[in-house]
Each structure stands twice: as C-alpha cells, then as structure tokens.
C-alpha positions, -999 to +999 in steps of 0.1 A: +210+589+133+176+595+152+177+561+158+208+556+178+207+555+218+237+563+232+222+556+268+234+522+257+261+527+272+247+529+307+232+503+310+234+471+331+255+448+317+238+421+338+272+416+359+268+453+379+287+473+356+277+491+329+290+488+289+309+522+299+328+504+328+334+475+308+344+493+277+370+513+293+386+484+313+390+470+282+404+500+266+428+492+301+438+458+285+447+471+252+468+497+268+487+475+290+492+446+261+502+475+234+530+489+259+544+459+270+542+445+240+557+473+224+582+467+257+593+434+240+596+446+206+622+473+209+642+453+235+641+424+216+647+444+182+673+464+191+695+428+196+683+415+166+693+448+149+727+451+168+734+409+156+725+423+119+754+452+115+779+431+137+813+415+117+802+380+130+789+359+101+768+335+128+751+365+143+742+388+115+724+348+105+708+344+136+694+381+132+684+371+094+668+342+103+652+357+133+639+388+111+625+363+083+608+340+106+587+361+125+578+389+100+570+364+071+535+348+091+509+362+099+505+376+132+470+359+142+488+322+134+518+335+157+493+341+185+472+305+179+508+292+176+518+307+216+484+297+227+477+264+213+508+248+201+538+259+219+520+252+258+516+215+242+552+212+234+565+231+266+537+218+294+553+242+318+537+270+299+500+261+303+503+277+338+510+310+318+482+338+317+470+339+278+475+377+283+513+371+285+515+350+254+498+374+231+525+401+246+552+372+239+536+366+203+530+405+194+558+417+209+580+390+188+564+398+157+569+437+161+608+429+169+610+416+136+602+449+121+620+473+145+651+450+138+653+462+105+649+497+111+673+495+138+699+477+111+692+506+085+696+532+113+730+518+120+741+508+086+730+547+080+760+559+096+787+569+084+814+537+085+844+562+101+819+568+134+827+530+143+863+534+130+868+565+150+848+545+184+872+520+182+903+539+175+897+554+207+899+526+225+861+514+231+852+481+223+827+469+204+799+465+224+805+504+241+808+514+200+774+502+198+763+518+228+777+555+235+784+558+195+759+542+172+736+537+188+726+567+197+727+583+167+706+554+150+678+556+172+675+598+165+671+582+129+645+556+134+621+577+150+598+583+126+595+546+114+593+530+153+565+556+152+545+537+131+555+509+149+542+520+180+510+531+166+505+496+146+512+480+176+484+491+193+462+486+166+471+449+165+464+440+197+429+440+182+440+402+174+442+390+209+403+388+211+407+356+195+424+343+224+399+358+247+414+387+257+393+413+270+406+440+255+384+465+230+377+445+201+364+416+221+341+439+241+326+461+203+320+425+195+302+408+229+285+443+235+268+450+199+256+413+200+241+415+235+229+451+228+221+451+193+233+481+189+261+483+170+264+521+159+268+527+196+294+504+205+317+507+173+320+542+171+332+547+207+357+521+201+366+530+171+373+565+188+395+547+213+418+533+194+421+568+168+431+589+202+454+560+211+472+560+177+474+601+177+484+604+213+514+579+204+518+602+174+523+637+185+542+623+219+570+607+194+571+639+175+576+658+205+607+633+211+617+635+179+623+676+175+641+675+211+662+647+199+666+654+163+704+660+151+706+694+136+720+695+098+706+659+095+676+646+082+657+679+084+673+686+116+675+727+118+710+736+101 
C-alpha cells in the first residue's frame, strides 16, 4: 500500500483532462445507459408481463416466446447481435449512435426478467380482484390498470430492486462496443497508467455507491407503498 499514488488520478491524460475528469464522465455514461435502459425494461416488461396473465392464448405466447428469447442468451451476444448483425440486416440502423443500441440490447434483456416478476405479481392476486374489476363494469385493460396493477407492482418491489441494481452493473458490458462508460475507462486508464490499484478501486467504488443508492431509494418506496397486513406490511 506504500506503493500506491493516488495523484494518479490528476494527472494529464494527454487530451487536457485529467483521469478524474474522465473517470467521472464516464461514471456519467453508465448512469445515463443504466436509467434508460432500465427505462426500457420496465416499460417494455410490464407489456410482456400484462400479455402473460391475459385470457388470450396468442398473447400470453407472444409474452412466452418473448420472455424465453431474450433471457435464455447471453447478454454480451445480445449487444454484438444490436451492433454488428442487426445494422447489416436493417441498413437504416447504422446511422444509430452505438450508445442507443446497448440501451435497446440491455434494456430488452432486462424486460425479459421484469416480465416475469410482473406475471407472478399479477398471478399473486387474488383471482376475485379481477372478477370484482370487471363486475363493476371496467374493462379489461382499466382492470389491469386501476386494479392489478397497482397492487402487483407494491409486490414486485423487492425483486425490480435487484433488477435495478443488476442493471447497472451490466452496463459494464457495453465497453465492448466502445462505450465510454466506467469499465472501458478502469481498463484504458490502468494500461496507460500502470497503475491499476488506483484506477480499480475508485471504480470499483462507483459502481458499490451506485448499486446501494438504488438500494435504500427502492426501500424508501417500498415502506411508503407497502400494503399493510401483506407481505410484511404493518398489520
């Protein structure tokens, strides 16, 4: 440990910034592709979870198959499959930033995931809450929206937590694309510095009061939102 220089740090990086600068303007970039991502992936759930629970053989397939495909490979092909394969099918898409396919390929594989939690928050409920929505006139869609649904989510809290917070750990992935976003820059700045002590532990920092801050924010949404008598809720 008497070894290490943390004025690393400050110094030039040869561009006028220093490896502070650059290191948190890339902690920038993996803030901004975690939340949009993340964005994506409840929006984009939520559907697929909705299709899953609904009486309509086709969707509740399509929500399947949706769920299956993009949970079952591995997230690092999804993003060489948005970067690499899919602009050579669709040429219109090799004007896109890379930045937005990663968000596109992280936020689809994390919808996968939060569609099945949004399925077991819904198939949680007790069947007579839908009976009851549409015995009182509402149709299915407003069943979903002002009865189930709210009620499910209060449920999934504590697993889209985890969600949230692996989120952001993936986007450690989209260095391979050449994203400038934390990893890329441990990686670039330990090999020009040679330092790599220095670099990692900051980073490594990062991304643990990243994952807690998502953390103790959900549970502060969690006990204002949690239903009382249910699932630990206060009786």
């Amino acid at each position: 440990m008497g070894n290490w220089d943390w004025q690393v740090l400050l110094h030039d990086t040869g561009g006028g910034e220093t490896y502070l600068h650059w290191m948190m303007s890339a902690w920038g970039w993996t803030c901004s592709v975690a939340v949009l991502s993340l964005i994506v992936a409840l929006v984009v759930g939520s559907i697929i979870g909705i299709l899953r629970t609904t009486p309509n053989p086709w969707f509740v397939g399509f929500g399947n198959a949706w769920t299956e495909f993009f949970r079952n490979i591995p997230l690092l092909v999804q993003i060489f499959i948005w970067y690499h394969v899919i602009p050579s099918i669709f040429l219109s898409l090799r004007a896109v930033p890379s930045f937005v396919l990663v968000v596109l390929a992280l936020g689809f594989f994390t919808s996968s995931r939060i569609s099945e939690q949004v399925r077991a928050g819904i198939n949680a409920l007790p069947k007579g809450q839908r009976y009851a929505g549409l015995a009182m006139g509402l149709t299915l869609p407003q069943t979903y929206r002002y009865v189930l649904l709210p009620m499910a989510y209060r449920i999934i809290i504590p697993p889209l937590t985890s969600e949230s917070m692996n989120i952001f750990k993936n986007t450690s992935v989209a260095f391979a694309v050449s994203i400038a976003e934390l990893t890329m820059f441990a990686l670039q700045a330990s090999e020009e510095t040679s330092r790599f002590e220095e670099i990692f532990i900051p980073v490594t920092f990062l991304y643990f009061i990243s994952a807690f801050a998502i953390n103790r924010i959900a549970a502060s949404i969690e006990k204002r939102v949690r239903v009382p008598g249910m699932l630990g809720g206060a009786k």
